[in-house]
PQR file with spaces between the fields and no chain letter, atoms N, CA, C, O and H, PARSE charges and radii, in Angstrom:
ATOM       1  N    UNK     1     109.020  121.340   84.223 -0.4000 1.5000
ATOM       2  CA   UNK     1     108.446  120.190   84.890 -0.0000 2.0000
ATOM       3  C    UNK     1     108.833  118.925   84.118  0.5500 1.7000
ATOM       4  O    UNK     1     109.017  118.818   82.906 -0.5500 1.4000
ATOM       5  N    UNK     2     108.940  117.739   85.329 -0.4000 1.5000
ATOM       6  CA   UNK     2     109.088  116.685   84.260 -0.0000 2.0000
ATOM       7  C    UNK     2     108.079  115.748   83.439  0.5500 1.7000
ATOM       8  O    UNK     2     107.099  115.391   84.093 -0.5500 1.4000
ATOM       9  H    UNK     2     108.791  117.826   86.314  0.4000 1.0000
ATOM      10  N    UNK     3     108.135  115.399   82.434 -0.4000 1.5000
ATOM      11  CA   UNK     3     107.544  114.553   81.875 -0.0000 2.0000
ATOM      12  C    UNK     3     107.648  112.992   82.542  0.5500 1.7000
ATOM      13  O    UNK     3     108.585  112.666   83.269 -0.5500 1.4000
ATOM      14  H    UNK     3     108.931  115.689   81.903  0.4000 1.0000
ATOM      15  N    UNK     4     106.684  112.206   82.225 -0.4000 1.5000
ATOM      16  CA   UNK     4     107.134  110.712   82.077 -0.0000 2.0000
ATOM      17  C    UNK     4     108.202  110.057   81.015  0.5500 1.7000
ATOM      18  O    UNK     4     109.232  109.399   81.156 -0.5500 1.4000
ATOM      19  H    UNK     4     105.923  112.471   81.634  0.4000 1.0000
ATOM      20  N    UNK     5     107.601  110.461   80.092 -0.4000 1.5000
ATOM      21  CA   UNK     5     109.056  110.024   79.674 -0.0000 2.0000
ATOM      22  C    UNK     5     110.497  110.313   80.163  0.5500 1.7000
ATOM      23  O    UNK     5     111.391  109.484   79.995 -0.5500 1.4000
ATOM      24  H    UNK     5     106.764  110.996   79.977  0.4000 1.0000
ATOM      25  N    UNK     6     110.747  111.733   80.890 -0.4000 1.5000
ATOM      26  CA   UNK     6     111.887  111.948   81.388 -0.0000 2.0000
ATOM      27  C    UNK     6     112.210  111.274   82.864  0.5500 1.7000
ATOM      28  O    UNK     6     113.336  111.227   83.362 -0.5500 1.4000
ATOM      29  H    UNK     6     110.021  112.407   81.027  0.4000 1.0000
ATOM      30  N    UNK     7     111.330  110.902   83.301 -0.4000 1.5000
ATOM      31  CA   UNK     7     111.150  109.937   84.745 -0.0000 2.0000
ATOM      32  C    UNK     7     111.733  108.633   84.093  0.5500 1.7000
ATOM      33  O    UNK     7     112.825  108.069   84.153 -0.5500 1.4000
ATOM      34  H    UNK     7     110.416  110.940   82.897  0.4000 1.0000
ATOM      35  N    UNK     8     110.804  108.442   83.585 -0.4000 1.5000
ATOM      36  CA   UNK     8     111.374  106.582   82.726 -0.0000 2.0000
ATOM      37  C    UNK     8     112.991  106.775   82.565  0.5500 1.7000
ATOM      38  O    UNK     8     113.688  105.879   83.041 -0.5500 1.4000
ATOM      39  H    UNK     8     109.916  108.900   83.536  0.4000 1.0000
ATOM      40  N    UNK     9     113.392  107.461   82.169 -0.4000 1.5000
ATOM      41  CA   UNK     9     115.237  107.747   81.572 -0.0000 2.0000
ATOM      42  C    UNK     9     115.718  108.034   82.907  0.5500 1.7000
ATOM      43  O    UNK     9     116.896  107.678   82.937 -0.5500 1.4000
ATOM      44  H    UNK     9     112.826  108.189   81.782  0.4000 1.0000
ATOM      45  N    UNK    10     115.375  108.497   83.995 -0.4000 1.5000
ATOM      46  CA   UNK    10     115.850  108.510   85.171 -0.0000 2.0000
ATOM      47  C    UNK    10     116.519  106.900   85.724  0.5500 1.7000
ATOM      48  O    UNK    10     116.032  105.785   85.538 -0.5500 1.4000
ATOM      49  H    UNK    10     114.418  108.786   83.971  0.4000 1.0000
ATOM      50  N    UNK    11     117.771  107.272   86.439 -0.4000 1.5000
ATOM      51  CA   UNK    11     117.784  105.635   86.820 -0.0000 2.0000
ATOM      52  C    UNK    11     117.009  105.333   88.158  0.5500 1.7000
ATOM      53  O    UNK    11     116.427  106.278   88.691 -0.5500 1.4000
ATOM      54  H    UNK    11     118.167  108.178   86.590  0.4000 1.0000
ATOM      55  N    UNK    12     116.962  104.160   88.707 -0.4000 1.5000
ATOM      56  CA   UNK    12     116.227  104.084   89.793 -0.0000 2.0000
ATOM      57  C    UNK    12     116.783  104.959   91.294  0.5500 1.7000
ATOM      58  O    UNK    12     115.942  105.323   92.116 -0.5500 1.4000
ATOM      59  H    UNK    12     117.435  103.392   88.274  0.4000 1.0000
ATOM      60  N    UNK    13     118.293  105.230   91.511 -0.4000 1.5000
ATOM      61  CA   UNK    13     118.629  106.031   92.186 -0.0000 2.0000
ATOM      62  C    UNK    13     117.813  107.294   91.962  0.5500 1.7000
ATOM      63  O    UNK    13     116.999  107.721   92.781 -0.5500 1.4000
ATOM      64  H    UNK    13     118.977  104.935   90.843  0.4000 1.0000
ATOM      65  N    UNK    14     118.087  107.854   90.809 -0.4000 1.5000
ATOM      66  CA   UNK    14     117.686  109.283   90.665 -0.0000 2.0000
ATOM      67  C    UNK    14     116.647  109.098   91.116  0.5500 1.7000
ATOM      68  O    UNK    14     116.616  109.637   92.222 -0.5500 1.4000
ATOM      69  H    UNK    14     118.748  107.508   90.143  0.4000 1.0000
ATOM      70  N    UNK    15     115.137  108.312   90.735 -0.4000 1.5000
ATOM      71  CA   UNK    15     113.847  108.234   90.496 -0.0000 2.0000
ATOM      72  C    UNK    15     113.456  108.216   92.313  0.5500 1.7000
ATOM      73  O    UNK    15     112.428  108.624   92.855 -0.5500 1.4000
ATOM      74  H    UNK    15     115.163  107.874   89.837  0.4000 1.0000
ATOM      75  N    UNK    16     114.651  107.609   92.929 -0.4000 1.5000
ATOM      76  CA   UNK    16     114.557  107.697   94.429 -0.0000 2.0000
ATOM      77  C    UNK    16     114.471  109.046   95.321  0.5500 1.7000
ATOM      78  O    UNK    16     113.675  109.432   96.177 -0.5500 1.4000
ATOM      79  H    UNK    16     115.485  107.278   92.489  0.4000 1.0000
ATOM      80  N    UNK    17     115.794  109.662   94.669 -0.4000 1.5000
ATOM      81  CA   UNK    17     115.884  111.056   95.356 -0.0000 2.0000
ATOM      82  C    UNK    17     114.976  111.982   94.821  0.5500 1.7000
ATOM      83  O    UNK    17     114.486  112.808   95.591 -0.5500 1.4000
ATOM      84  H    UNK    17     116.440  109.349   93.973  0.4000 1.0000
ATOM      85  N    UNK    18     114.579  111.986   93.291 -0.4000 1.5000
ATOM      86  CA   UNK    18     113.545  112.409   93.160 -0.0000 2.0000
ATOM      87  C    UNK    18     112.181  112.334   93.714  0.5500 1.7000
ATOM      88  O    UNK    18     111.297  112.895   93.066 -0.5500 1.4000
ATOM      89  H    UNK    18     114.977  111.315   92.666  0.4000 1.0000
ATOM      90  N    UNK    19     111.964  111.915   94.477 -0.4000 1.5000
ATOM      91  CA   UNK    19     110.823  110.913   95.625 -0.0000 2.0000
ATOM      92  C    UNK    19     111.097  111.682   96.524  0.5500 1.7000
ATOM      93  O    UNK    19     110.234  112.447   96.957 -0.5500 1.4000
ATOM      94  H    UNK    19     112.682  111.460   95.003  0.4000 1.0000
ATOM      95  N    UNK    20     112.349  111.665   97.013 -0.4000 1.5000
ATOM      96  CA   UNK    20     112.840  112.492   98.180 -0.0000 2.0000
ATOM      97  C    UNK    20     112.580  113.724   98.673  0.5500 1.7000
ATOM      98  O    UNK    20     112.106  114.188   99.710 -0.5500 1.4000
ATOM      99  H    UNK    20     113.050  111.044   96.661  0.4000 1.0000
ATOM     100  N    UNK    21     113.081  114.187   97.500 -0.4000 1.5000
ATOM     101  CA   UNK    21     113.127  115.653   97.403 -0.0000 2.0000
ATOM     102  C    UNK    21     111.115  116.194   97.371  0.5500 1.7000
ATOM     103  O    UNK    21     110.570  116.968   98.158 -0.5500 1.4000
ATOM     104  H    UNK    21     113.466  113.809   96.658  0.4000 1.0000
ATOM     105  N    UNK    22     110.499  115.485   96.249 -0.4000 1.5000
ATOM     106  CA   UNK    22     108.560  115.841   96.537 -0.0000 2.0000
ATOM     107  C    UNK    22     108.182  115.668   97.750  0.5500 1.7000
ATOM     108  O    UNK    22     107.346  116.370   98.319 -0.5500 1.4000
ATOM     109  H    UNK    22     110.942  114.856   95.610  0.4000 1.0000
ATOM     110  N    UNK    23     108.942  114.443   98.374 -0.4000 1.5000
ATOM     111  CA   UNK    23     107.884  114.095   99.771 -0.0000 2.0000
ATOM     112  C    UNK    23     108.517  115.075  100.915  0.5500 1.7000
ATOM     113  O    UNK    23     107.877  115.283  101.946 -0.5500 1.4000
ATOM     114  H    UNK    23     109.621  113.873   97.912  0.4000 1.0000
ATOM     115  N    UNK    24     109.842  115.688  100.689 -0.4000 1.5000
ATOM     116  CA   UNK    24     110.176  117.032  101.676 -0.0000 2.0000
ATOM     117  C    UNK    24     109.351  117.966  101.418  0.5500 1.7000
ATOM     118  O    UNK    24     108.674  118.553  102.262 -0.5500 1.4000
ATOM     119  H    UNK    24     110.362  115.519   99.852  0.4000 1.0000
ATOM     120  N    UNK    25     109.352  118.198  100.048 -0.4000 1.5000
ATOM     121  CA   UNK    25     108.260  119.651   99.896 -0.0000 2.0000
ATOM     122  C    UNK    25     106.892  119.483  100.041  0.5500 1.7000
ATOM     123  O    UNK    25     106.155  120.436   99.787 -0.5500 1.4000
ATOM     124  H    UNK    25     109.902  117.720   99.363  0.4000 1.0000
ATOM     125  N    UNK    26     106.347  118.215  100.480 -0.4000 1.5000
ATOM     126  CA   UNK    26     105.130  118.153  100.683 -0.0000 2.0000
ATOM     127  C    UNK    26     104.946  118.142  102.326  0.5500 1.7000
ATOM     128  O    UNK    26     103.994  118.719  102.852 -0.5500 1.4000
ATOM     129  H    UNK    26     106.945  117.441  100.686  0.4000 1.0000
ATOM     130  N    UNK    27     105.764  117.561  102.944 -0.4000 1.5000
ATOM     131  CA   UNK    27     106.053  117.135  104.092 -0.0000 2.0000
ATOM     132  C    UNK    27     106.088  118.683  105.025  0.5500 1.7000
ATOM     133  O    UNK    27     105.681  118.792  106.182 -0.5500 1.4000
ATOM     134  H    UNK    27     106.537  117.092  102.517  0.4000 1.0000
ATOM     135  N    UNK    28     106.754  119.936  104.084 -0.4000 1.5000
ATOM     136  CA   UNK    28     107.047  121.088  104.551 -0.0000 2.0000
ATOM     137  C    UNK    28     105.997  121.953  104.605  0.5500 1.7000
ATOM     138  O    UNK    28     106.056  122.959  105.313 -0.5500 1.4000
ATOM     139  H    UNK    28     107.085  119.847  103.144  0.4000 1.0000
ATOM     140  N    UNK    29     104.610  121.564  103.644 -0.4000 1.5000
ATOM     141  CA   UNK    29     103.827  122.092  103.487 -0.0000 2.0000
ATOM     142  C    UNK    29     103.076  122.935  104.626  0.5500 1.7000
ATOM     143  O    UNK    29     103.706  122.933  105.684 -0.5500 1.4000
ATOM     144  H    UNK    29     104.563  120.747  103.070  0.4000 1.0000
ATOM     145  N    UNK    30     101.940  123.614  104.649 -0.4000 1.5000
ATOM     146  CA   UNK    30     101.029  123.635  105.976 -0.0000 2.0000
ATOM     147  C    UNK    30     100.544  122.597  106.778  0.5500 1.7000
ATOM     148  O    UNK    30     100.153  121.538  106.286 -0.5500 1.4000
ATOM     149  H    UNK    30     101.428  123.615  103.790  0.4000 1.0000
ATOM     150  N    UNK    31     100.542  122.736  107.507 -0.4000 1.5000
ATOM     151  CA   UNK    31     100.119  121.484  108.579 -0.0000 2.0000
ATOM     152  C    UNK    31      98.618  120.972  108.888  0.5500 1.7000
ATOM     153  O    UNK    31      98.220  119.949  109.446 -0.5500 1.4000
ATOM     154  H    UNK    31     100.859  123.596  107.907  0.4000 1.0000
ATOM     155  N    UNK    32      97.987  121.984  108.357 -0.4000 1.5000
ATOM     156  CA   UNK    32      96.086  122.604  108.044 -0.0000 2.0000
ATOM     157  C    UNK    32      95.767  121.739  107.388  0.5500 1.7000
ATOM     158  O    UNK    32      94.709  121.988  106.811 -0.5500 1.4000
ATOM     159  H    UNK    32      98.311  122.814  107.904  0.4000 1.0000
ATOM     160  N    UNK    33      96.272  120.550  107.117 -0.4000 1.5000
ATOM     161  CA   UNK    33      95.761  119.296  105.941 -0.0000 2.0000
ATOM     162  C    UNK    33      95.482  118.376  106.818  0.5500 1.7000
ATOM     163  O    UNK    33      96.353  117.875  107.529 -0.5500 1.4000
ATOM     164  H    UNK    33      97.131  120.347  107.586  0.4000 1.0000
ATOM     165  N    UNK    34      94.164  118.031  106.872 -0.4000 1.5000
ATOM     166  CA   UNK    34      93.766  117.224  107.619 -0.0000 2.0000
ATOM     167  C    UNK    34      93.949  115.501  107.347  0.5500 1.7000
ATOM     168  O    UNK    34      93.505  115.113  106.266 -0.5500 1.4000
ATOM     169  H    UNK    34      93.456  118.439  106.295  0.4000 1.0000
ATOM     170  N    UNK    35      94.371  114.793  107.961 -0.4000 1.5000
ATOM     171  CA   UNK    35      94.380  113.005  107.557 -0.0000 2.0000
ATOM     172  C    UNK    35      93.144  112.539  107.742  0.5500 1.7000
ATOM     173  O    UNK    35      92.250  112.796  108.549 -0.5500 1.4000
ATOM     174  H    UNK    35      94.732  115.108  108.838  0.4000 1.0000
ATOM     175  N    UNK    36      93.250  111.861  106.913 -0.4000 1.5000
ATOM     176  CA   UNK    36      92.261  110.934  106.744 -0.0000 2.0000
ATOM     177  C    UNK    36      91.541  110.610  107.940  0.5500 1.7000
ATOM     178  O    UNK    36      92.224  110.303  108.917 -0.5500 1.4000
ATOM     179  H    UNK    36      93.976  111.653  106.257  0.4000 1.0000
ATOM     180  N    UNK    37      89.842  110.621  108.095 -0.4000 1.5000
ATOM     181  CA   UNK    37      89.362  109.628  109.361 -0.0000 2.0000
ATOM     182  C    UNK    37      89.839  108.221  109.903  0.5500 1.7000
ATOM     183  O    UNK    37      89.879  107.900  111.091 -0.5500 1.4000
ATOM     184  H    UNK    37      89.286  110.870  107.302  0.4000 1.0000
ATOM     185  N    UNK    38      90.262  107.296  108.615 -0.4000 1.5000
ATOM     186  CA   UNK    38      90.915  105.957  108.976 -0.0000 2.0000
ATOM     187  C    UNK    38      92.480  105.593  109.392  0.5500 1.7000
ATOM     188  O    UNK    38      92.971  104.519  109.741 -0.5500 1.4000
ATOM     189  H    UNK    38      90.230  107.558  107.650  0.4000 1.0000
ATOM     190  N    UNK    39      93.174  107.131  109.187 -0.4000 1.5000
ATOM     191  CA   UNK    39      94.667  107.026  109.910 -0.0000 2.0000
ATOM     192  C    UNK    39      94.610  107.144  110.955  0.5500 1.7000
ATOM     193  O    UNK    39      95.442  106.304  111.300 -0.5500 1.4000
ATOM     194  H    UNK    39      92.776  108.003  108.903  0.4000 1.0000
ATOM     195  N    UNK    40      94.079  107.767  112.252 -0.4000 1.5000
ATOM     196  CA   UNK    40      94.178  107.575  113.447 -0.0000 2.0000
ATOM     197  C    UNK    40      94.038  106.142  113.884  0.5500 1.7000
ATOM     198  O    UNK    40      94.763  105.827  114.828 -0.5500 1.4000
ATOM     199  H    UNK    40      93.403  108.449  111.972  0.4000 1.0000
ATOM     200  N    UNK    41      93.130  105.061  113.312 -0.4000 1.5000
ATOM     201  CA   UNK    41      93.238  103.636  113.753 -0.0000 2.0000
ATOM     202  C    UNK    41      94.007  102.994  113.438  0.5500 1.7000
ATOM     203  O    UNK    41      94.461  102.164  114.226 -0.5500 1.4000
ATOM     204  H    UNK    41      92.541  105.317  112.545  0.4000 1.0000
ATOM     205  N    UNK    42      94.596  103.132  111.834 -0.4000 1.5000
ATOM     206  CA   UNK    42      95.624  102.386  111.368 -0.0000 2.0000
ATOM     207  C    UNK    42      96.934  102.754  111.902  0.5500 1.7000
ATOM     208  O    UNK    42      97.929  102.111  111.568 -0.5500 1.4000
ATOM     209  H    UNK    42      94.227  103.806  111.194  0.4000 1.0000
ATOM     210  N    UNK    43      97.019  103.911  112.847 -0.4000 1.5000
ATOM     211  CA   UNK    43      98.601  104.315  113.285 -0.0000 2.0000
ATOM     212  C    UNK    43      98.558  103.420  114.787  0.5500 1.7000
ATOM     213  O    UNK    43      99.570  102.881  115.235 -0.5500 1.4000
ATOM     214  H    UNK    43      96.211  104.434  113.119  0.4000 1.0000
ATOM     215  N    UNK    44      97.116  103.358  115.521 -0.4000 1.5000
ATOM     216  CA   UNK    44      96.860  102.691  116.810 -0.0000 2.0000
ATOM     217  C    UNK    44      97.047  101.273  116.768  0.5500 1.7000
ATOM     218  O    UNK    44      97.572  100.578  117.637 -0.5500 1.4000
ATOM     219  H    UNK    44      96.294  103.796  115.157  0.4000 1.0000
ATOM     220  N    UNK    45      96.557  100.906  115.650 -0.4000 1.5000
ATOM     221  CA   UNK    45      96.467   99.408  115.317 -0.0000 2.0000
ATOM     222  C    UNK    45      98.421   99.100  115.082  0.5500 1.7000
ATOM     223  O    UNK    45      99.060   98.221  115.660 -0.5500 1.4000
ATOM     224  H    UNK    45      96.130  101.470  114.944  0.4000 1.0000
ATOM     225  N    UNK    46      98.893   99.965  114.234 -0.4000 1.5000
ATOM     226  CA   UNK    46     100.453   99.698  114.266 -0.0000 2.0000
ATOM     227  C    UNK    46     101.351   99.868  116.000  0.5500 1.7000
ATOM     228  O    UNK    46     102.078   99.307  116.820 -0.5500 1.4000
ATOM     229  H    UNK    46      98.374  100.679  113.765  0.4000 1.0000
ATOM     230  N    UNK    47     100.778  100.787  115.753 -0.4000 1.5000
ATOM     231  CA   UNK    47     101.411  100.884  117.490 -0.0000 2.0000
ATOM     232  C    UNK    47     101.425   99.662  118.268  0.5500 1.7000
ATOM     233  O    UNK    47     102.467   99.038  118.469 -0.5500 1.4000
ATOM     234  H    UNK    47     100.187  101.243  115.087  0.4000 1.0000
ATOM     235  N    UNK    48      99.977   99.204  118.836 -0.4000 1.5000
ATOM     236  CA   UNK    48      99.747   98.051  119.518 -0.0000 2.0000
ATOM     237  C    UNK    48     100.662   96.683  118.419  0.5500 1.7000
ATOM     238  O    UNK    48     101.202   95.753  119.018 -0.5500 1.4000
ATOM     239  H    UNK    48      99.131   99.710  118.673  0.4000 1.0000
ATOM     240  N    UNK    49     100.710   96.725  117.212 -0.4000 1.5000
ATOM     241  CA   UNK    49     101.563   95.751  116.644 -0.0000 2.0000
ATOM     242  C    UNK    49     103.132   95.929  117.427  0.5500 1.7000
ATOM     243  O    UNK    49     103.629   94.990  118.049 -0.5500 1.4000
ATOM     244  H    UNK    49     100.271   97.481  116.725  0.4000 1.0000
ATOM     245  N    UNK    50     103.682   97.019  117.318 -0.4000 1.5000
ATOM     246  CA   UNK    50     104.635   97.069  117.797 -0.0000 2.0000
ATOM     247  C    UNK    50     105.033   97.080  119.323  0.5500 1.7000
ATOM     248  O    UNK    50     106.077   96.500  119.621 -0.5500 1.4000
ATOM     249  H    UNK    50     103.278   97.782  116.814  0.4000 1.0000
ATOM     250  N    UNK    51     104.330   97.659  120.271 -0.4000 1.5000
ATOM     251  CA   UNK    51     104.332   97.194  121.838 -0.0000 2.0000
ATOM     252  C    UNK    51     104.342   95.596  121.968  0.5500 1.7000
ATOM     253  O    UNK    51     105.128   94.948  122.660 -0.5500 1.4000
ATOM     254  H    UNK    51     103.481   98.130  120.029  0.4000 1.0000
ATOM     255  N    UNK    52     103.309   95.090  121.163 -0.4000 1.5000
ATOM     256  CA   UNK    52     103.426   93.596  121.179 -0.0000 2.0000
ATOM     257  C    UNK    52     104.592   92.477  120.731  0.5500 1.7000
ATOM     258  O    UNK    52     104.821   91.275  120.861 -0.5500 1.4000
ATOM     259  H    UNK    52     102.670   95.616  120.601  0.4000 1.0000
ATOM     260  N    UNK    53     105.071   93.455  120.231 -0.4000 1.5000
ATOM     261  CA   UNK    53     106.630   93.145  119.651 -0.0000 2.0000
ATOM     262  C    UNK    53     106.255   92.327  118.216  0.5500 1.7000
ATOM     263  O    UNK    53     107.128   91.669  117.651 -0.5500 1.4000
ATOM     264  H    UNK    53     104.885   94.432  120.125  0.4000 1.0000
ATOM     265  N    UNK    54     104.968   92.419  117.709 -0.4000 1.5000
ATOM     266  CA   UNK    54     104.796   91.353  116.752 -0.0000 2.0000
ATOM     267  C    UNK    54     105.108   92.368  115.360  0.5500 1.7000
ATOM     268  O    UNK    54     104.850   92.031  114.204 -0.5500 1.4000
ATOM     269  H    UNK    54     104.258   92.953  118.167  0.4000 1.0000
ATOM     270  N    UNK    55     105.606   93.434  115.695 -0.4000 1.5000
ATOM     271  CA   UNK    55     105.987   94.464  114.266 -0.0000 2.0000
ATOM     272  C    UNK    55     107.170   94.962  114.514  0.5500 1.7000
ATOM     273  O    UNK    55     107.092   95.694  115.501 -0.5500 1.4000
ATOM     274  H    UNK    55     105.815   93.707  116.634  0.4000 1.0000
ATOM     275  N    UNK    56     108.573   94.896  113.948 -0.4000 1.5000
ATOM     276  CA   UNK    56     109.588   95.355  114.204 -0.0000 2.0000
ATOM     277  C    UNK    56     109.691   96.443  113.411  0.5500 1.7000
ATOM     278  O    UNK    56     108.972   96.367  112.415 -0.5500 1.4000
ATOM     279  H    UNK    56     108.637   94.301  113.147  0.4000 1.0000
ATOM     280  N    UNK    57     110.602   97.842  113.542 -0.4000 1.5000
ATOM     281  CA   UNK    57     110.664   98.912  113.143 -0.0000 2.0000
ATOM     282  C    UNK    57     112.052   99.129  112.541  0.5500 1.7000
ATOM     283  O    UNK    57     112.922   98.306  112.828 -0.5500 1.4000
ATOM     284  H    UNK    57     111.186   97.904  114.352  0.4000 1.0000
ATOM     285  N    UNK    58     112.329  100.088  111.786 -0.4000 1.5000
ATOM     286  CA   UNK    58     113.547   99.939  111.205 -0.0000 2.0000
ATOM     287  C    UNK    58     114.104  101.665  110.526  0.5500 1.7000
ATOM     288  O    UNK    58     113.639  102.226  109.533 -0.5500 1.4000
ATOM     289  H    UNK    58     111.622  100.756  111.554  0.4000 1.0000
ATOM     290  N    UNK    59     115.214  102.179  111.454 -0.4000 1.5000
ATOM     291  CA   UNK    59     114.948  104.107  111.417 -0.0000 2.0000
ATOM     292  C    UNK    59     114.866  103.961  109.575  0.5500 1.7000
ATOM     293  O    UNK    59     115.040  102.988  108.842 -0.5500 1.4000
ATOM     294  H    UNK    59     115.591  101.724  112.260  0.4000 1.0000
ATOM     295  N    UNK    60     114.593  105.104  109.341 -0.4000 1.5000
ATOM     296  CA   UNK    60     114.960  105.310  107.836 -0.0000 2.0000
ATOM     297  C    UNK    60     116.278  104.576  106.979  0.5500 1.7000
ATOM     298  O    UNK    60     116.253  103.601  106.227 -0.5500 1.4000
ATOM     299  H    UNK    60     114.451  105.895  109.937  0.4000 1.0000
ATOM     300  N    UNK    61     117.246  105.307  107.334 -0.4000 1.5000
ATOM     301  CA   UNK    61     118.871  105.255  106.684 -0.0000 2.0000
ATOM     302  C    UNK    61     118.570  103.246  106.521  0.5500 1.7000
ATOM     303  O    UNK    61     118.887  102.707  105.461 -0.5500 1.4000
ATOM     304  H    UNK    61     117.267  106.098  107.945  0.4000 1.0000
ATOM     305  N    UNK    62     118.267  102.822  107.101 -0.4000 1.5000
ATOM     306  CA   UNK    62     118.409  101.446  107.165 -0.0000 2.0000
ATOM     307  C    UNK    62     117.098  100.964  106.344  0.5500 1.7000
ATOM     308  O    UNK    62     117.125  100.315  105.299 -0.5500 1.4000
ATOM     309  H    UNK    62     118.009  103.260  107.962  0.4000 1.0000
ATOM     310  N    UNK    63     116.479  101.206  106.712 -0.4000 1.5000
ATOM     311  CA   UNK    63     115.317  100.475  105.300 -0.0000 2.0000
ATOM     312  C    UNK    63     115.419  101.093  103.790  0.5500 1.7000
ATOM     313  O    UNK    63     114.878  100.461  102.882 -0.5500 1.4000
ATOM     314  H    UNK    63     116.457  101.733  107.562  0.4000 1.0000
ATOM     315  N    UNK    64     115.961  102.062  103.560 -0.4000 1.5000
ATOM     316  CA   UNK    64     116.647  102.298  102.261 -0.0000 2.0000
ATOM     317  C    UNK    64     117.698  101.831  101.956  0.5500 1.7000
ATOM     318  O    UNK    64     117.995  102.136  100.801 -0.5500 1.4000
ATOM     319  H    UNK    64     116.401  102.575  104.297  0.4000 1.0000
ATOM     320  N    UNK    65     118.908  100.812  102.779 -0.4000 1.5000
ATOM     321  CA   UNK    65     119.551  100.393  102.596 -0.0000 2.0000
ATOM     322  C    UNK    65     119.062   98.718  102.293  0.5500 1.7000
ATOM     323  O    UNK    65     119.682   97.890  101.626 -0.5500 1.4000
ATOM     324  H    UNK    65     118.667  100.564  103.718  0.4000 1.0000
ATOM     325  N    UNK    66     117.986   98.569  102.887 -0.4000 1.5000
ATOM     326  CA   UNK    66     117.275   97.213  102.642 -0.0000 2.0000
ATOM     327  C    UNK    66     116.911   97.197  101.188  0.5500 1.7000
ATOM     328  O    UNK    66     117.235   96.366  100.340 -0.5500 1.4000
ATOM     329  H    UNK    66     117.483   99.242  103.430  0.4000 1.0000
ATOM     330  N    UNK    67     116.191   98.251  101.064 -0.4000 1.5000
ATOM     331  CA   UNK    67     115.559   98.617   99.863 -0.0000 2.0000
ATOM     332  C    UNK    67     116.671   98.462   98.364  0.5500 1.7000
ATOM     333  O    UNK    67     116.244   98.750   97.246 -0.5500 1.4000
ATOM     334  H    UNK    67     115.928   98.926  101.753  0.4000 1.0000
């Protein structure tokens, strides 16, 4: 496992895909994990931002390229 200190010596690429790679294996997990009571409003509340056109969206590949 890694340490922090071995994270810190990571460069920020690595420290990225390393990100990557946890949030797949978490992402892959069981599905039996329930969200939060306050994400169903905050995903409704984004939604209606975006129908309204007042929130623009951006696929993945491209906001890591922003990033």
């Amino acid at each position: 496992m890694m340490d922090i200190m071995a994270i810190k010596q990571l460069s920020r690429e690595e420290k990225l895909r390393v990100m990557e790679a946890i949030w797949e294996d978490l992402s892959s997990e069981d599905q039996s994990i329930q969200s939060p009571a306050w994400h169903e409003s905050v995903l409704q509340e984004t939604e209606q931002r975006v129908q309204s056109g007042s929130e623009q969206t951006l696929d993945w590949k491209k906001a890591k390229q922003v990033l």
